[in-house]
C-alpha positions in Angstrom: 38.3 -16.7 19.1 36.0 -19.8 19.7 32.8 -19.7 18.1 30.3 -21.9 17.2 29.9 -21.5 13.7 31.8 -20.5 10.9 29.1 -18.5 9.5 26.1 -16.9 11.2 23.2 -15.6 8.4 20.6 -13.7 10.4 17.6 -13.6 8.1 15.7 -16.3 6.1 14.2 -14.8 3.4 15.5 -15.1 -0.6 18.6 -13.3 0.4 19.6 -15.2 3.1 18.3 -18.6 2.5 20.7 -18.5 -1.0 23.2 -17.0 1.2 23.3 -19.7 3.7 23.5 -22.3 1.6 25.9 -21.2 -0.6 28.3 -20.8 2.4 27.5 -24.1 4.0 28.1 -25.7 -0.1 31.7 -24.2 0.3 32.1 -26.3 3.4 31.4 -23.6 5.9 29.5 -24.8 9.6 26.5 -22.2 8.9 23.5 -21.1 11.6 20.3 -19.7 9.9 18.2 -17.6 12.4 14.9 -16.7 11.4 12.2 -14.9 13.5 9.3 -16.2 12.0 8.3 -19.9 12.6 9.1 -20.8 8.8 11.7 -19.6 6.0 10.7 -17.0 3.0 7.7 -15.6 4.8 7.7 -12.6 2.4 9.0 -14.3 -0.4 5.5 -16.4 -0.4 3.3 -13.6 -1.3 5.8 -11.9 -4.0 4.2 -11.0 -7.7 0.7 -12.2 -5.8 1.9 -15.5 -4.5 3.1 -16.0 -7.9 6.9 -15.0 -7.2 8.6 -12.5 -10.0 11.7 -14.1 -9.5 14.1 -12.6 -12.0 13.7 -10.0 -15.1 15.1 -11.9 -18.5 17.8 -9.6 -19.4 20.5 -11.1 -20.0 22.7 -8.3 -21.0 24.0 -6.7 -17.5 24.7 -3.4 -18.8 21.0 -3.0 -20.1 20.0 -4.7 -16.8 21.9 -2.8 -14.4 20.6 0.5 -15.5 17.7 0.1 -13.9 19.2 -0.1 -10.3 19.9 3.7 -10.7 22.7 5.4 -9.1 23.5 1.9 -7.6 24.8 0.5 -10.8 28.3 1.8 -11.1 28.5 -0.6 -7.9 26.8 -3.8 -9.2 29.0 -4.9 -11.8 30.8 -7.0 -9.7 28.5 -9.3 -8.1 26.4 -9.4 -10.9 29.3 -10.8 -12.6 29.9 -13.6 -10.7 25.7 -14.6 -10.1 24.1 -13.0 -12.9 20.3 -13.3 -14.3 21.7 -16.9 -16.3 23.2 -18.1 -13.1 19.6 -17.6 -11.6 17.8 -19.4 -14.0 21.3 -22.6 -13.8 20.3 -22.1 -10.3 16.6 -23.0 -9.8 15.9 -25.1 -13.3 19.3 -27.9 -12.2 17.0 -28.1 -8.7 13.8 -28.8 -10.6 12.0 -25.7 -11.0 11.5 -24.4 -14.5 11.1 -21.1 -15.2 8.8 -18.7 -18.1 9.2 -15.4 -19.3 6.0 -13.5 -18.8 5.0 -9.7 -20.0 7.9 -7.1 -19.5 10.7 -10.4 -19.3 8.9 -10.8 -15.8 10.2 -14.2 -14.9 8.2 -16.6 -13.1 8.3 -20.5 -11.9 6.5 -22.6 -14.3 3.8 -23.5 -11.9 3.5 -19.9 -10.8 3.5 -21.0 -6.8 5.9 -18.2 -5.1 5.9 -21.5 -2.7 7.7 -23.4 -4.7 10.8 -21.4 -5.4 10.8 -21.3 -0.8 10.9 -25.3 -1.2 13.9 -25.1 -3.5 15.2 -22.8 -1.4 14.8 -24.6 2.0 15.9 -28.3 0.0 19.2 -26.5 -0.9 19.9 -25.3 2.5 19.1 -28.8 4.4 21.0 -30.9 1.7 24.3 -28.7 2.3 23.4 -29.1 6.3 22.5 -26.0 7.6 21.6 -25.3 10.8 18.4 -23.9 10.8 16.8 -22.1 14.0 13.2 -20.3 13.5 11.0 -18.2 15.8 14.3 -16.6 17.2 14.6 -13.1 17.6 18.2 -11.3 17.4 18.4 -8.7 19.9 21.9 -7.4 19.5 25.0 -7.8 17.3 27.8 -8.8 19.5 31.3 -7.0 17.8 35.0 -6.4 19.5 34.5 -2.6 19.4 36.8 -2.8 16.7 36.5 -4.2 13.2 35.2 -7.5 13.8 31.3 -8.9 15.1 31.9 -11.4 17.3 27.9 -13.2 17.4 24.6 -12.2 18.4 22.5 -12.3 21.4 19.0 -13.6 20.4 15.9 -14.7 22.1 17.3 -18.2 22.1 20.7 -17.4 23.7 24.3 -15.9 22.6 25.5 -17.7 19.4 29.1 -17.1 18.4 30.1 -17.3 14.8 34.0 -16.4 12.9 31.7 -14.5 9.9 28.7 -12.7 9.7 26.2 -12.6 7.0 22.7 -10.0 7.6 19.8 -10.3 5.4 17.0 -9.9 7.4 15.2 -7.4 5.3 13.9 -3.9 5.4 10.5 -2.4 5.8 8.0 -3.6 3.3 5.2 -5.9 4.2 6.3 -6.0 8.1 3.6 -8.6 8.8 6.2 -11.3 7.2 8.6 -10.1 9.6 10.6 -7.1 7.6 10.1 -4.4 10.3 13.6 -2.9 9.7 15.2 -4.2 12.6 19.1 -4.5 10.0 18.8 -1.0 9.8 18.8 -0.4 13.4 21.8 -3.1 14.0 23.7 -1.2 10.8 23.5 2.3 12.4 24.8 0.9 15.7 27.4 -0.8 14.0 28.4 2.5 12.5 27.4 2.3 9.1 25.8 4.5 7.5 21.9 4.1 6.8 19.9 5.8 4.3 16.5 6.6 5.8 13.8 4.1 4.1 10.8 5.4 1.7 8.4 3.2 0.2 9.2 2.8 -3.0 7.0 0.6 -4.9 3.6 0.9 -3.9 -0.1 1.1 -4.7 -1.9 4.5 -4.4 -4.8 5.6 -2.4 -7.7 7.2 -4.8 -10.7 9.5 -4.3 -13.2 8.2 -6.5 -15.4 5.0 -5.4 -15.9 3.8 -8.8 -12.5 2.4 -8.8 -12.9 1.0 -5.5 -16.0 -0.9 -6.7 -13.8 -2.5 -9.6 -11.4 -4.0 -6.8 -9.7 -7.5 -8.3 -10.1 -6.2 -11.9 -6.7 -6.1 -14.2 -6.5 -4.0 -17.3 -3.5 -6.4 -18.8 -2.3 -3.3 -20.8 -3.3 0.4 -20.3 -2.0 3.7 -20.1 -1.8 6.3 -17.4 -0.6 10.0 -17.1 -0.1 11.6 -14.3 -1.2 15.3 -13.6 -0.6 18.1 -10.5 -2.8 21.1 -11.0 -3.9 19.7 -14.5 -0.7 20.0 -15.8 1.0 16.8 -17.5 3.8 15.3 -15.7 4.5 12.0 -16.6 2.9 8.9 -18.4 3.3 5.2 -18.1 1.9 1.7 -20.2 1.6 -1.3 -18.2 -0.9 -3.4 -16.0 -3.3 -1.9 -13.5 -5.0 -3.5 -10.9 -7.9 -1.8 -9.5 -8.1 -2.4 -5.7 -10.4 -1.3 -2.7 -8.5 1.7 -2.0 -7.2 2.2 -5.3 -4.9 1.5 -7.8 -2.0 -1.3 -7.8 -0.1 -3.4 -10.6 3.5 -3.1 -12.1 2.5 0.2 -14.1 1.4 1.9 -11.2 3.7 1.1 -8.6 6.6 1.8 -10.7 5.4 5.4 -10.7 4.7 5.4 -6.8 8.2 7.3 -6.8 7.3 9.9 -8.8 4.2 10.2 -7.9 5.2 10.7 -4.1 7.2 14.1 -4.8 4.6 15.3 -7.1 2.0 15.5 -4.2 4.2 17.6 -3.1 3.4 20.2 -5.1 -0.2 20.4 -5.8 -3.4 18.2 -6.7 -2.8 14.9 -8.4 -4.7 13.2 -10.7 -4.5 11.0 -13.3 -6.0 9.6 -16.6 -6.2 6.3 -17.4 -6.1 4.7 -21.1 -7.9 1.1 -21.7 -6.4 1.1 -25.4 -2.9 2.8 -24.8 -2.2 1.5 -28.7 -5.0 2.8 -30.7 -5.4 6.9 -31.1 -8.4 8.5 -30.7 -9.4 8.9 -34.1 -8.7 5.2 -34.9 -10.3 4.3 -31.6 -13.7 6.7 -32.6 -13.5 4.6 -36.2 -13.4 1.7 -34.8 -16.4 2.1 -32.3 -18.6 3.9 -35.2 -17.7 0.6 -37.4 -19.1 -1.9 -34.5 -21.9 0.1 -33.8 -23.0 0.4 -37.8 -23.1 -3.3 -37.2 -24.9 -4.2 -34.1 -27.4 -1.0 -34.0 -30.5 -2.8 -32.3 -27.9 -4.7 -29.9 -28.1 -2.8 -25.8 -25.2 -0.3 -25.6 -24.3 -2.0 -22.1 -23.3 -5.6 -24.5 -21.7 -3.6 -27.2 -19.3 -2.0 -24.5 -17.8 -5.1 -23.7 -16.5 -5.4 -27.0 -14.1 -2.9 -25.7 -13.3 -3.2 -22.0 -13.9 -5.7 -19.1 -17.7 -5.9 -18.7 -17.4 -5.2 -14.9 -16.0 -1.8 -16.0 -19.1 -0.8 -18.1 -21.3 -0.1 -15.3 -18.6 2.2 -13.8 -17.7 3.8 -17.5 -21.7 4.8 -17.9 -22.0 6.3 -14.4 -18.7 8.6 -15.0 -20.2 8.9 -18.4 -23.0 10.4 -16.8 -23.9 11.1 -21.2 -25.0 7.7 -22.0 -27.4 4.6 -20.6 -26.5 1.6 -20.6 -30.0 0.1 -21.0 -30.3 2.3 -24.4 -29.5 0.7 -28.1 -26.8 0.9 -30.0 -29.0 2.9 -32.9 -29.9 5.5 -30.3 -26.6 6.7 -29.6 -25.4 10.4 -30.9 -22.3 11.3 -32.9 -21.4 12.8 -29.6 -22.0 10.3 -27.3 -20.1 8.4 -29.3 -17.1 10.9 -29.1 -17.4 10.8 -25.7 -17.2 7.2 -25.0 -14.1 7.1 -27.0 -12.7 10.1 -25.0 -13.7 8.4 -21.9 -12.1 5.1 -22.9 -8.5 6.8 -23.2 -8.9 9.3 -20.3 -11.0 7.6 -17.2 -10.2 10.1 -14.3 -9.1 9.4 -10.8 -7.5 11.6 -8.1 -4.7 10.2 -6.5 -5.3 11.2 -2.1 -2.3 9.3 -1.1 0.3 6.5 -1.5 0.2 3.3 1.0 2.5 3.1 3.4 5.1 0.5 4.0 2.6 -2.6 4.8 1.0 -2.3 1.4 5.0 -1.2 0.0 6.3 -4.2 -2.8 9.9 -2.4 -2.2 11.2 0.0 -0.3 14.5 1.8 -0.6 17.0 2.6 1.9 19.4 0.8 3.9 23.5 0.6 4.1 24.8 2.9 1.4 26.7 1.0 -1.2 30.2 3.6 -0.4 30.6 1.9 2.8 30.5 -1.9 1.0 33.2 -4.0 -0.9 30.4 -5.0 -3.4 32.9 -7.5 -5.2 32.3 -9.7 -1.8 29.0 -7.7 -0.3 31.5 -7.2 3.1 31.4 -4.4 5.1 34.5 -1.9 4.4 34.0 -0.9 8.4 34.2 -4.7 9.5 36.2 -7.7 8.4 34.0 -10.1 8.5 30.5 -9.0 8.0 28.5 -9.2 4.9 25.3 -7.6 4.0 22.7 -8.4 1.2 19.2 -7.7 -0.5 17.0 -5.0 1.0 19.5 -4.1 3.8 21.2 -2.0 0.8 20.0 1.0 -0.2 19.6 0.2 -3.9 16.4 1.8 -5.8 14.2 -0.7 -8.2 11.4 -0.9 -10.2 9.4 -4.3 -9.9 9.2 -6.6 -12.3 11.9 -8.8 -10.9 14.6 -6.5 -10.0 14.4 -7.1 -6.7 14.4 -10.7 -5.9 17.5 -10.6 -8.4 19.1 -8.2 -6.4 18.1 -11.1 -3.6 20.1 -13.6 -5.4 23.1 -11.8 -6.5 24.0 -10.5 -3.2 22.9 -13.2 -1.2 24.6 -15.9 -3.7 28.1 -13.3 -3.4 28.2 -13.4 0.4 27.9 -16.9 0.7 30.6 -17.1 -1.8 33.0 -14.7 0.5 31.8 -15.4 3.3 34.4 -17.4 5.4 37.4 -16.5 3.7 38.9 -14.6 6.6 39.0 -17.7 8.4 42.4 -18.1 7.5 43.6 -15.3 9.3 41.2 -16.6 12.2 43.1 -19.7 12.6 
């Protein structure tokens, strides 16, 4: 066959861009196509434009377990481009990295657009061809076991290997609108149907909407259908205009989604998820007994953000805020402390795939040789990050995922050219 290239990669976000220049490092004559008119579109505005770019665990059993049933099939490339190999990677090009809250790793400067600058520098210093605002229409194969090119808004390009990472569904205003999964069911493979995964959740009560931008750094919330406890989980929360966001609440968005099957769901949430009630009632009788002439409004910001008193007294609906300290009951009292560990919200909904972080679905790992991320149904196509149905919480599972497989393909990728020539 003549082609152009040695390598295609359709797709330049994390997964790809690693992907592309790891093949054209090995030597390879590599074509990037990328829809949008720049590289990492989505990768700009990961972990709030702040890019959660790895999870510092550095033992891959403990890490792996949290790709669910998709572990037994990650050893492999986690093997050869593991969580150290990320952090060789992006420190020997001049971007150190910090270990935040939860091993949440993120660049030193915290600028998501700083780890696409590494990025694009490693895929122009190996010489990559690199065409933007091009939109592949079709995969081109032999009707066998081997893809021949594409045909793209740009023209046919022809290529001996085949690398897809363009994505899946979450946040399709970077350009993620699903189209790999469509070119994988064509292709034969077989394509797990996406869900959102991680995502923020729609709530009832305006209160929470009014708090929109505040974070509670650590808090607690159960989850509840029909008043009945389900499930609890400690983290940050993000209040938002339409509801609730942050890594403790979108890694219950799964959960949460099958419980609205089944009834009405609410949930309480806990501003001081490590002290007890009785310690917490202790604690607010011994700073009252100190400030008693002080407004109640001041004193409550001894215990929560102030811009959540005025919504705590208005749920309250028991105590002013323009009252003193020395006029509040035993029972008021009680009940602020109650209220503190139990603020209640009903969960109407969870956002759909332009507000989803992650979502699941894609080529099921069965039909992969995960050792080189090629296709067991063609010889020479790989396929990497969200294009595999792979669940994961956030908190940097998923850009890892990015750089494993990406980094694995681009490794492979090629090697059947000696059969090709």
């Amino acid at each position: 066959m003549n082609a152009d290239f040695d390598v295609i990669v359709v797709g330049g976000g994390a997964s790809g861009m690693i992907a592309a220049g790891r093949a054209a490092e090995r030597g390879k004559r590599v074509l990037l196509l990328e829809k949008n008119k720049r590289l990492g579109e989505k990768l700009r505005i990961t972990g709030g434009g702040r890019c959660n770019i790895a999870n510092a665990e550095f033992d891959d059993r403990a890490l792996l377990r949290h790709y669910g049933k998709a572990e037994q099939f990650l050893y492999s490339p986690f093997s050869q481009f593991g969580v150290k190999d990320t952090y060789a990677f992006f420190e020997s090009k001049g971007l150190p990295l910090v270990v935040q809250e939860k091993k949440r790793v993120f660049p030193q400067t915290e600028r998501a657009s700083d780890v696409v600058r590494v990025l694009e520098e490693y895929i122009r210093k190996n010489k990559v061809m690199l065409q933007l605002d091009t939109l592949v229409r079709e995969i081109i194969t032999d009707g066998k076991r081997s893809v021949l090119g594409v045909k793209s808004s740009r023209g046919e390009y022809r290529a001996y290997t085949m690398i897809l990472s363009s994505g899946g569904f979450s946040h399709p205003e970077t350009g993620s609108t699903g189209d790999g999964f469509d070119w994988l069911g064509k292709l034969g493979h077989t394509v797990q149907v996406p869900t959102p995964t991680l995502v923020p959740l729609a709530v009832r009560e305006q209160w929470a909407k009014k708090l929109s931008g505040v974070a509670l750094a650590k808090a607690g919330i159960t989850f509840f259908v029909n008043g009945k406890k389900q499930f609890s989980k400690t983290g940050e929360i993000l209040f938002t205009h339409f509801g609730l966001s942050g890594p403790c609440v979108l890694n219950s968005a799964a959960k949460v989604s099958d419980l609205l099957h089944e009834g009405v769901v609410t949930a309480e949430i806990d501003i001081t998820p490590d002290v007890d009630l009785r310690k917490l009632e202790a604690h607010i009788l011994d700073v009252f007994e100190r400030n008693k002439n002080k407004l109640l409004k001041n004193m409550l910001k001894e215990f929560m953000p102030s811009a959540v008193v005025a919504p705590f007294v208005e749920i309250s609906k028991k105590i002013s805020e323009d009252g003193k300290v020395h006029s509040v009951t035993k029972e008021q009292r009680r009940e602020i402390a109650k209220l503190m560990k139990c603020l209640p919200v009903t969960i109407t909904n969870l956002l759909g795939y332009d507000r989803a972080i992650v979502v699941d679905g894609g080529a099921v790992l069965e039909e992969i040789d995960t050792r080189s991320m090629r296709s067991k149904l063609y010889d020479n196509l790989y396929i990497t990050g969200d294009l595999l149905h792979v669940n994961r919480p956030s908190g940097g599972y998923s850009l890892q995922l990015c750089w494993t497989t990406g980094y694995v393909a681009g490794s492979h990728a090629g090697e059947e050219l000696r059969d090709s020539h």
